[in-house]
C-alpha positions as CSV (number, residue, x, y, z in Angstrom):
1,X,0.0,0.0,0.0
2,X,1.3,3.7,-0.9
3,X,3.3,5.2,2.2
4,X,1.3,7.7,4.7
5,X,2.4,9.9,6.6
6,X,0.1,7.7,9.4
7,X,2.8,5.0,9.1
8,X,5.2,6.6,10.8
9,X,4.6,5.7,14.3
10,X,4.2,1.8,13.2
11,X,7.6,2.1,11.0
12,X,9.7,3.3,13.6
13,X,8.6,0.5,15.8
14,X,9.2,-1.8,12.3
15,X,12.9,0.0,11.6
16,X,13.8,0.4,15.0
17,X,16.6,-2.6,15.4
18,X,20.2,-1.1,14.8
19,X,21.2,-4.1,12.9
20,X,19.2,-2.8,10.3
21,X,21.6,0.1,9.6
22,X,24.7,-2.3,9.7
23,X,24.9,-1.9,5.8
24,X,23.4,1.4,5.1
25,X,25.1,3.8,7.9
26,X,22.8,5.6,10.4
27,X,20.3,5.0,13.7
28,X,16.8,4.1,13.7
29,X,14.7,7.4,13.1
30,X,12.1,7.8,15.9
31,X,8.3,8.5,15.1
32,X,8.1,11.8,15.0
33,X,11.4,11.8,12.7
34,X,10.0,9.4,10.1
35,X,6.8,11.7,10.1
36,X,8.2,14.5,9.0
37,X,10.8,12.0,6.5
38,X,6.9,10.8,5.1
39,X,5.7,13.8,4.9
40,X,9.1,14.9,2.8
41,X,8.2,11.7,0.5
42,X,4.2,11.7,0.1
43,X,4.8,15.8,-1.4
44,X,6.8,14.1,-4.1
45,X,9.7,15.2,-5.5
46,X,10.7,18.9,-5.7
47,X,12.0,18.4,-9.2
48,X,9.2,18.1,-11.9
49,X,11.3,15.3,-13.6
50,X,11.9,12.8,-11.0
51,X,9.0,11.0,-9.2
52,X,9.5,9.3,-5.9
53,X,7.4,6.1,-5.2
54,X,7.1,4.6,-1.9
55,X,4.9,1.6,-0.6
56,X,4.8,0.2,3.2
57,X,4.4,-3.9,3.3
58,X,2.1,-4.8,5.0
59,X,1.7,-8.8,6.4
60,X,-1.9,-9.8,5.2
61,X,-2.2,-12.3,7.8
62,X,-0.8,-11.0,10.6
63,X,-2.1,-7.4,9.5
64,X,1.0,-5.5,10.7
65,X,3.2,-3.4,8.1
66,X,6.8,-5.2,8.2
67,X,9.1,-2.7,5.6
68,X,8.9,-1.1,2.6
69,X,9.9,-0.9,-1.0
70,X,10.9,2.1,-3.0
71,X,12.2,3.4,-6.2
72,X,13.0,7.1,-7.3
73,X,12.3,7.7,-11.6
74,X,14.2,10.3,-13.4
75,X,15.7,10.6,-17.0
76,X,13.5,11.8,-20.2
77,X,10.8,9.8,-20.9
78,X,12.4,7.3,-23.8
79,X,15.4,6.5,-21.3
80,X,13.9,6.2,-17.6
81,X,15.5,5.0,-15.1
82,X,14.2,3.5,-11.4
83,X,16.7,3.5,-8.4
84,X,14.7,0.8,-5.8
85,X,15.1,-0.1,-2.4
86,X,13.7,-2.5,0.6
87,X,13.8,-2.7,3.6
88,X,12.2,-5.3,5.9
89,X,12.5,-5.0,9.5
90,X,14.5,-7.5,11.3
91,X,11.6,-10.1,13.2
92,X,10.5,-10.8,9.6
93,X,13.6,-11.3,7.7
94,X,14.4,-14.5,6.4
95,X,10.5,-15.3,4.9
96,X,11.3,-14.2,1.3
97,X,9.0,-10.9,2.4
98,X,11.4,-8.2,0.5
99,X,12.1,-10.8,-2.4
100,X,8.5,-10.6,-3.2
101,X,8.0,-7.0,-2.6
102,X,11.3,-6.3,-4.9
103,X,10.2,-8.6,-7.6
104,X,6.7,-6.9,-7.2
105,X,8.3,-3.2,-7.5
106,X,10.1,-4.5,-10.9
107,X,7.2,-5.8,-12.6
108,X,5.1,-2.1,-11.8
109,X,8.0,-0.5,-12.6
110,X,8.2,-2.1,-15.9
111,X,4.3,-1.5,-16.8
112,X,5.5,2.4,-16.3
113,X,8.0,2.5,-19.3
114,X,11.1,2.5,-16.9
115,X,14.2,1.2,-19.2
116,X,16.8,0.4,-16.4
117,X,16.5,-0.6,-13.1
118,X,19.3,0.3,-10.3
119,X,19.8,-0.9,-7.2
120,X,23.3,-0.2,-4.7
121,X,24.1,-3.0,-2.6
122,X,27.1,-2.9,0.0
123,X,29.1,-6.0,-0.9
124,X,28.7,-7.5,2.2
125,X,25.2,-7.4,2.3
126,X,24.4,-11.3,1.1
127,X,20.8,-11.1,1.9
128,X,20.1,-8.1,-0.4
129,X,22.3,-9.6,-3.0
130,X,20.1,-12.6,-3.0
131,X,16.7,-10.3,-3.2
132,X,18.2,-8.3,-6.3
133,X,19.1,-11.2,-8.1
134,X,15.6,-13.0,-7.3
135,X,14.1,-10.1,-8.9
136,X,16.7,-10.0,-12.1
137,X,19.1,-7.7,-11.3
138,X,22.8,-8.3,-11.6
139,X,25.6,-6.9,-10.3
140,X,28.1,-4.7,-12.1
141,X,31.4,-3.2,-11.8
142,X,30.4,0.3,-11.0
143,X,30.9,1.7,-7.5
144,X,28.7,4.2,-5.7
145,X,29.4,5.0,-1.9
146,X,31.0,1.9,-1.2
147,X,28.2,0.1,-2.8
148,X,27.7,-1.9,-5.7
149,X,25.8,-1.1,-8.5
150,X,23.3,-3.5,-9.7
151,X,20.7,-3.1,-12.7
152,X,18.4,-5.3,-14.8
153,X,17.1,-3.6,-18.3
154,X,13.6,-3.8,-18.9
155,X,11.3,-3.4,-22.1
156,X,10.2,0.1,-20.9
């Protein structure tokens, strides 16, 4: 489901073990932090040619929001490119919960004429390399703050 700003106070809870930021620098964000990071995020993008897109997963079953998926579109309309990301908080890791959401993300992204899709992994992060290959991506040589670039073409 789209992020809102209402999510905040459940995502903090959700994002709030430091392990998560082992890989991508950083502290948990308390609620009132993430509020005002959603309300950044659900005003879109300050820059008429990039649109941000940002979802909250939500467990059916046990109806509690576990993480989220993202991806940021820029570049002219014949050449567009989608920068994703996932996160899934740490009591639900392991359950194939962000491989689903990220393969999910690529599919919509391709049904919205996106050409390339670009995801930066640190090179020690095994699990996320596993989630960007499940949905297609593969790694290349680039660097990007101490990350590795990964991307998968799509019909676009």
């Amino acid at each position: 489901m789209p992020l809102g700003v209402e999510h905040a106070s459940e995502m903090a809870v959700v994002l709030g073990d430091p392990a998560l930021h082992a890989f991508i620098g950083g502290a948990p964000a308390g609620a009132a932090d993430l509020r005002a990071r959603y309300e950044r995020l659900v005003a879109g993008s300050p820059d008429p040619d990039v649109s941000w897109w940002n979802w909250v997963i939500r467990l059916r079953d046990e109806g509690c929001l576990v993480g989220t998926v993202q991806a940021t579109v820029s570049g002219p309309a014949h050449d567009r490119v989608a920068e994703i990301a996932w996160v899934v908080g740490t009591p639900w890791q392991g359950r194939g919960i962000a491989t689903e959401a990220a393969r999910g993300l690529v599919a919509w992204l391709g049904r919205q004429d996106v050409r390339t899709v670009i995801a930066h992994i640190h090179p020690e992060h095994r699990a996320s390399a596993a989630v960007a290959t499940a949905a297609g991506l593969t790694p290349t040589d680039v660097w990007h703050e101490g990350e590795i670039r990964w991307t998968r073409p799509l019909g676009g």
